[in-house]
VEXTORDREN-624732 format. One record per residue (C-alpha): residue in three letters; x, y, z. Coordinates in steps of 0.25 Angstrom, whole numbers, plus 5000, padded with zeros to 4 digits. Layout:
REM VEXTORDREN-624732
alaXYZ ...
//
This chain:
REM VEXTORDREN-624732
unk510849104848 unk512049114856 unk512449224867 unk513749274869 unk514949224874 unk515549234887 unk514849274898 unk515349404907 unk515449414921 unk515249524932 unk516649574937 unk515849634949 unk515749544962 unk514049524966 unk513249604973 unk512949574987 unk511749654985 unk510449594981 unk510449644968 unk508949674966 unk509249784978 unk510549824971 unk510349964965 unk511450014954 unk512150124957 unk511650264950 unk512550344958 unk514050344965 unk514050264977 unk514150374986 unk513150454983 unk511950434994 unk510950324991 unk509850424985 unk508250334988 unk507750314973 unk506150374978 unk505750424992 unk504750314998 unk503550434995 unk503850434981 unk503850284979 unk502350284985 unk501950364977 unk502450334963 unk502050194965 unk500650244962 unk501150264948 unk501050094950 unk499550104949 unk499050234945 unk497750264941 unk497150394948 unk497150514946 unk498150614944 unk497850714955 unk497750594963 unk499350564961 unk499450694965 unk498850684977 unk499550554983 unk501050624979 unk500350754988 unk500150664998 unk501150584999 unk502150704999 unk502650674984 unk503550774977 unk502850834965 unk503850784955 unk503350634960 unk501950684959 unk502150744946 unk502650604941 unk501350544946 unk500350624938 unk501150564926 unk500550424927 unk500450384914 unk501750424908 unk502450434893 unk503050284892 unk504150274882 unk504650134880 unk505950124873 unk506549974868 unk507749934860 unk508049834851 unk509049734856 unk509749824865 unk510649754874 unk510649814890 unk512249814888 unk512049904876 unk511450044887 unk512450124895 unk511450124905 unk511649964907 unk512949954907 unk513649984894 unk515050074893 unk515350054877 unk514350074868 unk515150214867 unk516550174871 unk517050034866 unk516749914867 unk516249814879 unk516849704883 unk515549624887 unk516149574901 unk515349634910 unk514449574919 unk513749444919 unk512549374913 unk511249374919 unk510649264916 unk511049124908 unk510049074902 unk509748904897 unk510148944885 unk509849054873 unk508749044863 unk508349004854 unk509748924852 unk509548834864 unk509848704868 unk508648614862 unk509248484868 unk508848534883 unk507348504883 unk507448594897 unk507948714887 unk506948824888 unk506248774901 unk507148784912 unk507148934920 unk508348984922 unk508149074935 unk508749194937 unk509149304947 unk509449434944 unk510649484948 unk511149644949 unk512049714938 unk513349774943 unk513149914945 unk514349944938 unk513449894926 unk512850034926 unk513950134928 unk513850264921 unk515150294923 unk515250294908 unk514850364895 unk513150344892 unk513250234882 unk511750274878 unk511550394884 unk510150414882 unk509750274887 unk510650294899 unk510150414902 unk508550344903 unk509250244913 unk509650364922 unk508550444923 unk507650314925 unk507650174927 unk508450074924 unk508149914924 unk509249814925 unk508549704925 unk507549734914 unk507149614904 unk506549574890 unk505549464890 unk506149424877 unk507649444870 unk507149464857 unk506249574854 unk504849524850 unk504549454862 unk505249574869 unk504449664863 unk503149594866 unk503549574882 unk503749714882 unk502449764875 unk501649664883 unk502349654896 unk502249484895 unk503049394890 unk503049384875 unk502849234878 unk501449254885 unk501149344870 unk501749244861 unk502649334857 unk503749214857 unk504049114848 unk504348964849 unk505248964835 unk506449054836 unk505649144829 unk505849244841 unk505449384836 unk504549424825 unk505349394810 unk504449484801 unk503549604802 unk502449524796 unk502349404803 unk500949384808 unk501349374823 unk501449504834 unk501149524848 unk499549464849 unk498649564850 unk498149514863 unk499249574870 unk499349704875 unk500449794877 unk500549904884 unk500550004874 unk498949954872 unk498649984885 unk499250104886 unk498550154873 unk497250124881 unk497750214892 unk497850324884 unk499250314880 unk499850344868 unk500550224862 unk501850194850 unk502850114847 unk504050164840 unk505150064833 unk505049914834 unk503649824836 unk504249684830 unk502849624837 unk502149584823 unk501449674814 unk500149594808 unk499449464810 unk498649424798 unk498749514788 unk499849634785 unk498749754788 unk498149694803 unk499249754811 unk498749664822 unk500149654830 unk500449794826 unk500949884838 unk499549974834 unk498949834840 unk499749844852 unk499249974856 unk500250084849 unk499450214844 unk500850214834 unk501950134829 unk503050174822 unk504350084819 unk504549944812 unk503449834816 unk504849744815 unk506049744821 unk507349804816 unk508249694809 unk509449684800 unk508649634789 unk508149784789 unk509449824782 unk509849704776 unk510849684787 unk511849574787 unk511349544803 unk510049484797 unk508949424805 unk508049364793 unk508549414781 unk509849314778 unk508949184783 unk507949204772 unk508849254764 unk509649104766 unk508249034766 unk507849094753 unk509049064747 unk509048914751 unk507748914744 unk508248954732 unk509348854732 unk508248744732 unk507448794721 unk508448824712 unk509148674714 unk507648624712 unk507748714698 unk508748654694 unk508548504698 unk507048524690 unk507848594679 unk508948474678 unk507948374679 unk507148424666 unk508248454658 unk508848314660 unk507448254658 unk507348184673 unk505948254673 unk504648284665 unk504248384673 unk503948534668 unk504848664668 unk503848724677 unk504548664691 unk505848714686 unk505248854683 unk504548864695 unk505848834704 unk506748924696 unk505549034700 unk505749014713 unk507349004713 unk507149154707 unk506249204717 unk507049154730 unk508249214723 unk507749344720 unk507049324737 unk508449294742 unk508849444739 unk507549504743 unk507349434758 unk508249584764 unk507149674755 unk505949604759 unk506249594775 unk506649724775 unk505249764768 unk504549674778 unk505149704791 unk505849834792 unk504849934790 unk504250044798 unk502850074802 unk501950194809 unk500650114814 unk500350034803 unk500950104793 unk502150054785 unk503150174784 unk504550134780 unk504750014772 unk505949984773 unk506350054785 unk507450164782 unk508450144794 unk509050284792 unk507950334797 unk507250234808 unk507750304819 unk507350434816 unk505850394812 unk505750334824 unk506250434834 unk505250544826 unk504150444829 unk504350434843 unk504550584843 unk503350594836 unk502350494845 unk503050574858 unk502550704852 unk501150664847 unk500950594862 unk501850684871 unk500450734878 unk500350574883 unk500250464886 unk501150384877 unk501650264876 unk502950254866 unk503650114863 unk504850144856 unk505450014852 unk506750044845 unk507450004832 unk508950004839 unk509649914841 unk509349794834 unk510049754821 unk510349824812 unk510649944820 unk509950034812 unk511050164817 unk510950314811 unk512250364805 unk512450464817 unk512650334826 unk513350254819 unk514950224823 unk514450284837 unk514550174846 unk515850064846 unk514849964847 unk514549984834 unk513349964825 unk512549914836 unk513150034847 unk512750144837 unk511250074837 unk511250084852 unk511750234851 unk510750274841 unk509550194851 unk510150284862 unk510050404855 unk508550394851 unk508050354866 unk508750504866 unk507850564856 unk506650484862 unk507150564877 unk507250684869 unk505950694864 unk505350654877 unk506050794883 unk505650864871 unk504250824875 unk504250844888 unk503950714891 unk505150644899 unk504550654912 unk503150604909 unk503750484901 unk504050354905 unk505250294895 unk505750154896 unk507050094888 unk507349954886 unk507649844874 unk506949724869 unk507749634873 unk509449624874 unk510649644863 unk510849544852 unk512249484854 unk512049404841 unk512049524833 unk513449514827 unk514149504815 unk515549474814 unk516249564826 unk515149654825 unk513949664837 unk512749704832 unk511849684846 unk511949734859 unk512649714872 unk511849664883 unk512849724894 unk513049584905 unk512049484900 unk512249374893 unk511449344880 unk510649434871 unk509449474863 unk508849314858 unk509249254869 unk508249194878 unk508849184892 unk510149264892 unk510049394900 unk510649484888 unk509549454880 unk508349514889 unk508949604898 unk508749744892 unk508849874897 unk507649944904 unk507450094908 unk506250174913 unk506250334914 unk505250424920 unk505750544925 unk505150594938 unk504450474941 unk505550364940 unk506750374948 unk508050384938 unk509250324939 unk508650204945 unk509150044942 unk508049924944 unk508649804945 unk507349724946 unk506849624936 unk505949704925 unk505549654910 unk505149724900 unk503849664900 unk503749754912 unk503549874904 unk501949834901 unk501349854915 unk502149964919 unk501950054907 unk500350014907 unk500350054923 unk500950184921 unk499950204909 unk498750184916 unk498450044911 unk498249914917 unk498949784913 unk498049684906 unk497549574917 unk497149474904 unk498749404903 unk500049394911 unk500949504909 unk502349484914 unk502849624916 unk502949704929 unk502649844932 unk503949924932 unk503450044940 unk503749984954 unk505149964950 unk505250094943 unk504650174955 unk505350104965 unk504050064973 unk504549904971 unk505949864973 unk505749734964 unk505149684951 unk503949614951 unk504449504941 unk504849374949 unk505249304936 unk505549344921 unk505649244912 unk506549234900 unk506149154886 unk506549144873 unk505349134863 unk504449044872 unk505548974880 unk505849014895 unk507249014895 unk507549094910 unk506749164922 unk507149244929 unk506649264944 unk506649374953 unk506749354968 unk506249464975 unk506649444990 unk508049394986 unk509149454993 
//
């Protein structure tokens, strides 16, 4: 892999302010500076950090402590809807929220800002001749984004997104244990580093390649969906899994999200790929194709050398080796134009629980089943708690779009996927105010991992834009590949409109959705995630993680360290 060329630069002069105390701006200038939470407030909502009493007891300390009832009325809710929401391969450049000014106005010139982070080099194309490839850290500071970065002096690109950014949370410096999605993905689920699950590999072979391969996430690990089903919550998964289906036989399920503590699943135990339509973008298809070809090749040439060599009497063997290899000629043929029709049966299928549904899948209708699911497991649950992991289709190749968003964005293809993704985070809002369950739900938006700059064909961009970092999806070390975007929304009991700069992971995502179900982390294995709440409730003014480190399949390519008392 290669990344982009040219790097940008920021046409803004440095900060004299440290940037880990420099706060974007949410408001003009002259407005006065408005405190984010009185003191009393913070005291109190940090309980929600290590809640385990009663209600009435809540209750009592917001008495007296002099609390606001609003403020106490968000402490009786201690354990929250959560609604975790993740995109495919969606580049932080590609959100209004973060920056971007043209998914609906024309296009962007790609010069604005600088890279983040220059890594030893990309994987898995590196440079084999430096033994010191792949063991040297390559130490980092964080340094602040231009506030200009953020302006909403402009049209909402993705209204629906940007309107969760503003009325909650928004992280600038939220990162991906991985830059491809399985590793990602199981990061996420289990709050460590898929390295420490063995959800790596040491072969290129970087992400699951078919739904019935015999590896998944062990079974020994738990995710937090587990635990909280344990608590008493609720728990599904709607959309993508791509962490293994069986292990020994087709029927034992044994890495099946069931296994991983969902009550119900509903969506493709895969991925989405291009294979699913027979695309010309193909991730498999066209290298079996290739192989099995070049197979038939050889066989035939051998035919024909056994068929010349008994004709002319050079050997006294039988007819039976020329049979068998003309046999076998006719077979790889007739394979060669069936590899599309026998991936597409295998892989891009969709299940509830352990029930195949749709095989193949019917695109035209994907989206639609899977926002009625999600309405469906809201309504069933809305009496809560529940848990709900919505890992969605959009935007990964092939840009599966519905008519009514086609030729809507002047990014194309790959713009209208991102539009038709921001419209369903909409219905996913809506039905939360239908049921009347905003203010008693915690939701979270992020992506896997960053846009795929090598998703092109001829002039044609089929990834996303990862705004001013450098690099992108599969790229081990290069900021665009693992930055993504991160925003958490709680009405009434987080602060909206708020900016962290801090150092966060998706990983951290485990402890705190396990704390604000009632659960405990599991004391048995290293986990690498930090709670979010302290951040989120401003009761902490920095992250707990002093280093995050970068690999790419079971490589340390970067860290990155935190240096708290810098100034």
């Amino acid at each position: 892999m290669h990344a982009a060329a040219g790097e940008a630069c920021d046409s803004e002069p440095a900060s004299t302010v440290p940037w880990h105390k420099e706060l974007v701006p949410r408001e003009p200038a002259d407005m006065p500076h408005r405190e984010l939470m009185p003191l009393k407030y913070k005291a109190v909502l940090s309980i929600l950090g290590s809640v385990s009493c009663r209600a009435w007891l809540v209750a009592l300390t917001g008495v007296l402590l002099g609390v606001k009832p609003s403020v106490c009325k968000d402490l009786l809710v201690s354990r929250p809807n959560i609604l975790l929401l993740m995109a495919d391969d969606l580049g932080i450049g590609d959100l209004g929220c973060y920056g971007n000014t043209t998914l609906r106005q024309g296009a962007h010139n790609g010069s604005q800002g600088a890279p983040m982070l220059t890594p030893w080099t990309t994987c898995p194309g590196f440079d084999t001749g430096n033994a010191n490839v792949g063991r040297i850290l390559h130490t980092v500071l964080y340094t602040p984004l231009s506030p200009s970065f953020f302006s909403h002096q402009h049209e909402l690109q993705t209204p629906h997104i940007d309107r969760l950014a503003e009325d909650g949370v928004m992280f600038t410096q939220h990162i991906a244990a991985a830059s491809v999605c399985t590793p990602s993905q199981a990061a996420f689920l289990t709050g460590r580093y898929p390295l420490r699950s063995g959800m790596v590999s040491s072969n290129g072979y970087r992400v699951l390649q078919w739904t019935g391969v015999s590896g998944g996430l062990p079974t020994n690990e738990t995710t937090f969906a587990k635990i909280l089903k344990e608590k008493g919550y609720a728990t599904g998964l709607i959309g993508k899994w791509h962490l293994g289906l069986n292990c020994k036989f087709s029927s034992d399920h044994c890495h099946h999200p069931l296994s991983h503590g969902f009550d119900h699943f509903y969506g493709m135990p895969f991925s989405m790929m291009g294979d699913c339509v027979h695309w010309e973008m193909s991730e498999k298809r066209v290298a079996l194709e290739h192989k099995v070809k070049f197979y038939f090749q050889i066989v035939v040439f051998a035919a024909l050398t056994l068929t010349a060599g008994k004709l002319v009497r050079l050997s006294s063997w039988s007819w039976m080796p020329v049979i068998w290899s003309t046999v076998v000629a006719v077979l790889l043929f007739t394979a060669s134009h069936f590899v599309g029709v026998l991936i597409v049966h295998a892989d891009c299928f969709l299940m509830r629980n352990h029930t195949i549904t749709e095989q193949p899948m019917r695109f035209e209708r994907t989206t639609t089943l899977l926002l009625k699911e999600v309405s469906s497991f809201v309504k069933r649950n809305k009496q809560g708690p529940f848990l709900l992991f919505v890992s969605f289709l959009h935007v990964h190749t092939p840009l599966i779009t519905t008519g009514k968003f086609l030729g809507k964005s002047v990014h194309g293809l790959y713009g209208d996927n991102v539009e038709e993704m921001d419209w369903m985070v909409g219905q996913i809002l809506d039905m939360l105010d239908m049921e009347g369950l905003t203010d008693s739900t915690l939701l979270y938006f992020t992506s896997d991992h960053g846009g795929s700059l090598e998703a092109q064909m001829g002039n044609n961009q089929y990834g996303g834009w990862n705004g001013i970092y450098k690099g992108g999806k599969g790229m081990g070390g290069w900021e665009g590949g693992i930055r993504v975007p991160g925003i958490v929304r709680w009405p009434g009991v987080l602060q909206a409109e708020q900016v962290i700069h801090e150092p966060t992971s998706l990983m951290d995502v485990f402890p705190t959705v396990v704390q604000l179900g009632g659960g405990e982390v599991p004391q048995d294995r290293v986990l690498d995630g930090r709670n979010l709440l302290p951040l989120l409730l401003g009761t902490a003014q920095y992250s707990d993680h002093e280093f995050l480190f970068h690999y790419c399949e079971n490589v340390l390519h970067a860290a990155r360290w935190y240096q708290r008392d810098s100034e």
